[in-house]
MARPATOR-88228 format. One line per 4 residues: for each residue x, y, z of C-alpha. Coordinates in steps of 0.05 Angstrom, whole numbers, plus 5000, padded with zeros to 4 digits. Layout:
REM MARPATOR-88228
X:Y:Z  ...
This chain:
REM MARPATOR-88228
7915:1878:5556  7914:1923:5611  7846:1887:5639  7884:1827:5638
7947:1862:5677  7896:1877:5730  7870:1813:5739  7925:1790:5757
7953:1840:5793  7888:1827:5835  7892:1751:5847  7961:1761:5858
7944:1814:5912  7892:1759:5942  7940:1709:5939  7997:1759:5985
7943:1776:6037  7914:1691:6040  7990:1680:6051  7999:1722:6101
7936:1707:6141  7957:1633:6146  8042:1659:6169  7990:1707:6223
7946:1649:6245  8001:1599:6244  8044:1643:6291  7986:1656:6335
7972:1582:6340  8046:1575:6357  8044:1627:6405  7980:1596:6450
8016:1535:6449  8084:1562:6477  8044:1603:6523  8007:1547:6550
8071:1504:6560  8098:1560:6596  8046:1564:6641  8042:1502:6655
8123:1504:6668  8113:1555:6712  8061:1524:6757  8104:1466:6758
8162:1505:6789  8118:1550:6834  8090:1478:6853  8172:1464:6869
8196:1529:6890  8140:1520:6951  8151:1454:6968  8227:1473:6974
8211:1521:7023  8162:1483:7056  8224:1438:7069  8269:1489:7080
8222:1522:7135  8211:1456:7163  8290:1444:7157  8302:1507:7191
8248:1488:7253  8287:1417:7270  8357:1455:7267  8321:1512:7330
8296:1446:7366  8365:1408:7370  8393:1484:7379  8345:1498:7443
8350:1421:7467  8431:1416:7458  8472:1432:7514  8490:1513:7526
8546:1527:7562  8558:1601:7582  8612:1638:7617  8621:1645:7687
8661:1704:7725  8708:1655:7749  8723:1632:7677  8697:1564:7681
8631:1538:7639  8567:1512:7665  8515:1468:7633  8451:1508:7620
8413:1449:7595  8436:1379:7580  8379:1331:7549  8358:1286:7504
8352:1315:7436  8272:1296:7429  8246:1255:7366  8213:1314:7324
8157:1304:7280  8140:1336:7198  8106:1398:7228  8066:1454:7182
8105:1505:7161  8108:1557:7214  8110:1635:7189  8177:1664:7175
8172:1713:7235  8185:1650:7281  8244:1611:7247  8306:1627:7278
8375:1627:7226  8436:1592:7258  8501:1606:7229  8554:1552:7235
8597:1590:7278  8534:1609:7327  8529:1540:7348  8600:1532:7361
8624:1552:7433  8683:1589:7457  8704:1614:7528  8694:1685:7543
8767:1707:7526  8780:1788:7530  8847:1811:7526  8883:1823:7589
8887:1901:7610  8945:1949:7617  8960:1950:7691  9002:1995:7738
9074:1973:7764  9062:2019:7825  8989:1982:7840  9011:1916:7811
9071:1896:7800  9069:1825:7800  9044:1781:7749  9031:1710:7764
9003:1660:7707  9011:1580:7685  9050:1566:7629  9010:1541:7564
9023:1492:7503  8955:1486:7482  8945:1497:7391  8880:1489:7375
8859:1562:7377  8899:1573:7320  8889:1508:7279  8817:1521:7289
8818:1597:7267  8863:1571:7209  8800:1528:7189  8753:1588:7191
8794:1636:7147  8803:1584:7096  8736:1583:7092  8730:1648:7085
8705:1675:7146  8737:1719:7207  8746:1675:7271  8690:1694:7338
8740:1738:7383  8725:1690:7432  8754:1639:7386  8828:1674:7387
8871:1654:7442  8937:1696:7428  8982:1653:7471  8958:1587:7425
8980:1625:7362  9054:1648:7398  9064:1572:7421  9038:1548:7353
9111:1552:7330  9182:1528:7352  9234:1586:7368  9305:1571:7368
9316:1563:7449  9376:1521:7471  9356:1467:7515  9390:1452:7578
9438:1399:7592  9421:1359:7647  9344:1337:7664  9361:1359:7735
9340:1420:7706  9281:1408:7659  9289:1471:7628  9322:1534:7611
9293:1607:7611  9309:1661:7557  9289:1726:7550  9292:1785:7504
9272:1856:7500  9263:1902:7437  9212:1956:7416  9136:1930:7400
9121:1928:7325  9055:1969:7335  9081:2018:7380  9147:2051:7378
9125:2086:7456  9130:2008:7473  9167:1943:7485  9163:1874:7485
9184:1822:7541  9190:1761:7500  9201:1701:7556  9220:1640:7529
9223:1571:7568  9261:1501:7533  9245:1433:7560  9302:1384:7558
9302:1338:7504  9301:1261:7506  9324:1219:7455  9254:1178:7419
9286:1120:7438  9296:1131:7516  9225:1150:7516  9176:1114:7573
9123:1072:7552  9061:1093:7541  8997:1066:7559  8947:1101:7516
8865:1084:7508  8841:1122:7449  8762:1152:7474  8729:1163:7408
8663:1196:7392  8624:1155:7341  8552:1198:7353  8512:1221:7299
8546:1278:7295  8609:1258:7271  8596:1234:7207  8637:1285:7164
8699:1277:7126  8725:1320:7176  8720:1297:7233  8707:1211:7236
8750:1198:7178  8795:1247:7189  8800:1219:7254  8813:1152:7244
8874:1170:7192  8897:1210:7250  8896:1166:7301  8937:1107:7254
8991:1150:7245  8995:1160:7310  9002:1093:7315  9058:1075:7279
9098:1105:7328  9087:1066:7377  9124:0992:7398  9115:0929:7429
9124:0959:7499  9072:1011:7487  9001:0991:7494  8939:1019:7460
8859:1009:7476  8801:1038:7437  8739:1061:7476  8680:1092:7426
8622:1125:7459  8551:1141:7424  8490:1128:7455  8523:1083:7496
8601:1066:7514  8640:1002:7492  8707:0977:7485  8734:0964:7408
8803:0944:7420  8821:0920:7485  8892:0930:7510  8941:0915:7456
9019:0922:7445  9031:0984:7403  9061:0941:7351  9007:0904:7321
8981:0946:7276  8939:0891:7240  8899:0891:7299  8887:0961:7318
8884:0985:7236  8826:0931:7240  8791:0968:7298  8790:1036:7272
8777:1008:7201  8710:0986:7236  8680:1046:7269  8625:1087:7233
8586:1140:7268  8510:1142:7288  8471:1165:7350  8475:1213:7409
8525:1228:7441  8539:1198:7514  8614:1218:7537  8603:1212:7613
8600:1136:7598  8657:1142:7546  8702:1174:7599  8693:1136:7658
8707:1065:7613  8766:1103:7590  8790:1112:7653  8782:1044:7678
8818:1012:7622  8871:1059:7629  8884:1044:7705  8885:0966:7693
8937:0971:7642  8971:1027:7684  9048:1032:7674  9086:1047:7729
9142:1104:7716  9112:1099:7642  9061:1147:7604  8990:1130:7625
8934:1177:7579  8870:1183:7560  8867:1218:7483  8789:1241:7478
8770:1253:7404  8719:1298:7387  8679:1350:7360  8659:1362:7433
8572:1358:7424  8567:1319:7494  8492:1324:7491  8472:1255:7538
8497:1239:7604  8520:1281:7654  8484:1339:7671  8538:1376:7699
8598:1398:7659  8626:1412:7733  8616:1335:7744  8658:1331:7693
8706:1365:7711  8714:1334:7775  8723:1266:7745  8770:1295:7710
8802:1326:7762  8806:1270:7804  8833:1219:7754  8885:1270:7746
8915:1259:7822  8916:1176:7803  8978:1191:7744  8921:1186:7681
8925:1252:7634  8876:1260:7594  8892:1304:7514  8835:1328:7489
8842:1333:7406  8781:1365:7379  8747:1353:7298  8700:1381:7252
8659:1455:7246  8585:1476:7261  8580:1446:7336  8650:1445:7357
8663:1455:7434  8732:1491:7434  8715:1515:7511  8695:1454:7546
8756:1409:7502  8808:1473:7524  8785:1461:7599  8783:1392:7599
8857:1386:7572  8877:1437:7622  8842:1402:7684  8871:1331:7661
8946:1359:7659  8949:1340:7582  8946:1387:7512  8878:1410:7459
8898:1405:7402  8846:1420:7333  8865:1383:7280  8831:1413:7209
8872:1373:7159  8917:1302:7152  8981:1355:7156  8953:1387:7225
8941:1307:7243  9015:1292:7227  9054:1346:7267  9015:1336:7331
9018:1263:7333  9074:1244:7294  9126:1308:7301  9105:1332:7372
9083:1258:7391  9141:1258:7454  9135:1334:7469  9059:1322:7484
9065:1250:7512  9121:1252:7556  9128:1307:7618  9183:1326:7651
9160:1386:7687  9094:1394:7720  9055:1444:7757  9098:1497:7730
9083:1573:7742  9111:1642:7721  9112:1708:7767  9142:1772:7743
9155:1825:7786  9159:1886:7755  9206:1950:7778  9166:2008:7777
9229:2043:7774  9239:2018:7701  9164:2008:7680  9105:2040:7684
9050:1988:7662  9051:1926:7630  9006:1879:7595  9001:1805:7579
8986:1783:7515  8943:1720:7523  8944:1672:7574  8874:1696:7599
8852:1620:7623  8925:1613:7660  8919:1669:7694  8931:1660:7781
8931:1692:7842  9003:1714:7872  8991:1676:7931  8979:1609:7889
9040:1615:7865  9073:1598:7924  9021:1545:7945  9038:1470:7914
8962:1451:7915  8955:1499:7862  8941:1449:7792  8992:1495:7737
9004:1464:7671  9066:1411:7646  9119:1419:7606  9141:1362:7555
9209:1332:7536  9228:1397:7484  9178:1430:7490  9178:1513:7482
9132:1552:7517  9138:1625:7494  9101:1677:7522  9102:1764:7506
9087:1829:7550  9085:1903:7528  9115:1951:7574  9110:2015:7579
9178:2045:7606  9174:2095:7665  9201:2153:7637  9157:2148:7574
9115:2200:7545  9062:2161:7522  9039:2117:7582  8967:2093:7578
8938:2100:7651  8948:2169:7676  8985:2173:7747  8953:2165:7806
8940:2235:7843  8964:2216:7924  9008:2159:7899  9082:2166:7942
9126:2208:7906  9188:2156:7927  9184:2084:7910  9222:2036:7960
9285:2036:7935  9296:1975:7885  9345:1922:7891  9378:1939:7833
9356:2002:7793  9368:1976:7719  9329:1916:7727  9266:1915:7682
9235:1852:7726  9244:1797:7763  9224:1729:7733  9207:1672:7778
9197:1602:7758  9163:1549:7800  9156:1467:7779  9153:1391:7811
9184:1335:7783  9142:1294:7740  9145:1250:7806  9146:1298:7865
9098:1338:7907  9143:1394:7931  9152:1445:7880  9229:1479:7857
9243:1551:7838  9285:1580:7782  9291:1652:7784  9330:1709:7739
9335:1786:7735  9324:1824:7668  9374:1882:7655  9350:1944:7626
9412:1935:7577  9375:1878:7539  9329:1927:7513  9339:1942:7431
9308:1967:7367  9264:1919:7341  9306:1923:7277  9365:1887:7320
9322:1833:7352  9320:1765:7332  9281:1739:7273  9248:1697:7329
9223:1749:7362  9205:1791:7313  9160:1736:7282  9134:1720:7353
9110:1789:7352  9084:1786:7286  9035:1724:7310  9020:1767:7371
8996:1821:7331  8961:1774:7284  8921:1752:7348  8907:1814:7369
8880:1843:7310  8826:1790:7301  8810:1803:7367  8794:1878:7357
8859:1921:7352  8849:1944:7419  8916:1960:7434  8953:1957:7368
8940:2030:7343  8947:2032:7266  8984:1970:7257  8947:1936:7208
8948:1863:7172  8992:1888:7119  9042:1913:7174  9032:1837:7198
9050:1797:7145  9107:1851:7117  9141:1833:7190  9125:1755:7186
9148:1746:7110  9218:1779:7133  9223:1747:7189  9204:1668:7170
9276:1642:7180  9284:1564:7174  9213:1538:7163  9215:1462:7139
9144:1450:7143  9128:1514:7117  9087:1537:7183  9107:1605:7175
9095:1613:7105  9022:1582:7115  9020:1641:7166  9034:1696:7122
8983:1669:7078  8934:1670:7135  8944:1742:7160  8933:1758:7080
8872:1717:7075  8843:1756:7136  8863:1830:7103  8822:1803:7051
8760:1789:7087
């Protein structure tokens, strides 16, 4: 019995160890074969992963070619931009990847280009007391920096024009009542938000308004870019929605052409009354984007069309859309200019309305806006598109003021220093204030222009420039000793050549607590220290975003089209980034 026990035990243990020497060489057989299909998957995405960046590399070559080939344009001392290089992107060949070491990264942004814009300095009453600049209506500095925090990324400081962000917003100015005067000044004083040492000079200018249907007629040719490098839902698209709502404001004594320009210029619309939208719906509907990008051509057909449908006593403008990449043509940016310029003098404006991210020319559409008497406006979304061509259509179209300058002379009795916040590009000599030559910017039918100083009061504590050591000890007497400044304000008629001057004093009396300003002002200075801060909190201490939007959120008053509260949710978007 216990033999027989032990043969089977045996068999039984034979049987346990066969078993499990198949389960072994099974698995192992299982094993090779994963192993080999997961070689073989890797080497098939090695295989991948380096043809991607054979791509990529290659990718990342073209981009530095149309980068070094595109046209540069730098900053000059005199503020104006040059044309480094201005060619024909080449026709670029597959290449071998180069090494790493020699592919240059370009950031969106990088390719963009902006003006050379620092903030002004503090300056001395007793050294300088006057302050002479061109007034401003000009957005798309802050529709455009509104774009680039949505995306999630701070604005260039070059990109940040403080006086674009101010004038972004209407301020409860009463307008005057006769268009013998095309406007009305206000002013108002109260301590700065970021400094309790200091105070704002908030100045304040209303255009007179005219009823949409005593408006002139307008003769408008549309200059569109349909290049290459406009095919985005941002910008062509975008562009032609904008441009049809713009449209539907118009009537039968209005006129409308359509000019496109790629690698060469052409006429898609002719002349046609403002009213038949079938027609000019049709024409836009039609337009898709390929090629370079020729706008000398563009510009000069523009012009042409414009002057044979010219309207006497009526609006005549050219509205250039674009993401600004003039890459073919002229080879001159000052040639353009001087077209421009000289266009200008035969009663053609010219608005510049700029489209799109990654080679967007803020600095030459700013300039060419401000050399054509006309507006730049960036338009980001269909809501941006609406109130600058539907809501400000007349304000923008229609001047009633042109060539108009401010001068401020300060009493160095009452102030110390001063400083103006923005208006960099506006800024002129004292003498051209005087001198009706001089091109200054227009004003449209109720239209604000706002514009902000901080003063520093003479018998502060806290002044920023120590006094000078063998300045007098006796100013000249002033004319009247509790006057803060003297504002001066110089204009034509939208139809004369000799200029007219408004001037008013500011009492020291106006000055208050920034608790007792207006919520105007107090949100004005809110956006100005918005501005500031993305350009570098040089002169706003500790104030910081929170500060900002704290200030803006109380101070939002009446805000139909919710402008303000978008604001607030900027200044919080950039405290987050």
């Amino acid at each position: 019995m216990n033999n027989k026990m032990s043969n089977i035990q045996a068999i039984n243990l034979r049987l346990t160890v066969l078993s499990l020497a198949v389960i072994v060489g099974l698995t192992g057989c299982e094993q090779s074969s994963q192993s080999e299909v997961d070689e073989q998957q890797n080497q098939t995405n090695n295989a991948a992963k380096s043809k991607q960046n054979d791509e990529q590399q290659l990718e990342l070559q073209v981009q530095t070619r149309q980068r070094q080939h595109a046209v540069s344009y730098e900053a000059m001392p005199q503020g104006m931009m040059h044309a480094s290089v201005a060619m024909q992107r080449p026709i670029l060949q597959p290449m071998p990847p180069a090494p790493v070491d020699d592919v240059v990264l370009v950031s969106e942004q990088d390719r963009e280009n902006y003006l050379k814009s620092q903030q002004n300095p503090v300056k001395q009453t007793v050294t300088e007391p006057v302050s002479t600049f061109s007034i401003d209506v000009d957005t798309g500095s802050y529709s455009n920096t509104r774009r680039m925090l949505n995306m999630g990324q701070l604005p260039p400081n070059d990109a940040v024009r403080e006086e674009a962000f101010i004038n972004y917003f209407d301020y409860d100015y009463s307008a005057p009542e006769n268009i013998s005067s095309p406007f009305k000044v206000h002013t108002e004083v109260a301590t700065a938000p970021w400094s309790q040492h200091r105070q704002l000079l908030k100045i304040g200018i209303k255009g007179f308004e005219i009823e949409k249907a005593d408006l002139k007629a307008a003769n408008l040719v549309f200059l569109l870019d349909v290049s290459g490098s406009m095919n985005a839902p941002n910008k062509l698209p975008l562009l032609k929605t904008s441009l049809t709502m713009l449209t539907k404001q118009l009537d039968e004594n209005d006129s409308v052409a359509i000019v496109v320009y790629a690698g060469a210029a052409g006429v898609a619309l002719p002349a046609t009354k403002g009213n038949d939208q079938q027609a000019i719906s049709a024409a836009l509907d039609k337009l898709a984007a390929g090629g370079s990008t020729n706008g000398e051509q563009g510009i000069e057909l523009a012009y042409q069309i414009a002057q044979q449908n010219f309207k006497k006593d009526g609006i005549n403008r050219v509205i250039l859309a674009t993401d600004g990449d003039f890459n073919v043509g002229m080879q001159s940016v000052d040639k353009l200019k001087e077209l421009v310029a000289a266009k200008r003098k035969t009663g053609v404006a010219l608005t510049t309305l700029g489209f799109g991210q990654g080679n967007y020319n803020d600095g030459l559409m700013e300039q060419l806006a401000n050399i054509g008497n006309g507006q730049h406006a960036y338009i980001d979304n269909i809501n941006e598109a609406r109130k600058v061509l539907v809501d400000e259509l007349s304000s923008t179209m229609q001047i009633i003021a042109k060539d108009v300058k401010i001068q401020l002379e300060f009493n160095p009795q009452q102030v110390a220093e001063y400083r103006l916040i923005g208006y960099q590009n506006r800024m002129l000599a004292a003498e051209d204030f005087n001198n009706d030559k001089v091109d200054a910017a227009e004003l449209g039918t109720g239209h604000t222009v706002t514009a902000l100083y901080e003063i520093t009061l003479a018998n502060s504590a806290h002044k920023q420039i120590d006094e000078l050591r063998y300045q007098a000890t006796q100013h000249k007497k002033a004319v009247a000793s509790n006057e803060l400044a003297f504002v001066k304000v110089r204009f034509k008629q939208p139809d004369g050549e000799q200029s007219e001057l408004l001037t008013q004093a500011i009492s020291s009396d106006k000055i208050q607590p920034l608790s007792q300003a207006s919520s105007d002002f107090k949100f004005a200075a809110a956006v100005a220290g918005f501005a500031q801060l993305l350009k570098g909190a040089k002169y706003t201490g500790d104030w910081q975003y929170e500060d900002c939007a704290k200030l803006a959120t109380a101070n939002k008053g009446r805000d139909t089209f919710g402008y303000r509260s978008e604001f607030v949710q900027l200044v919080n978007n950039a405290a987050a980034l």
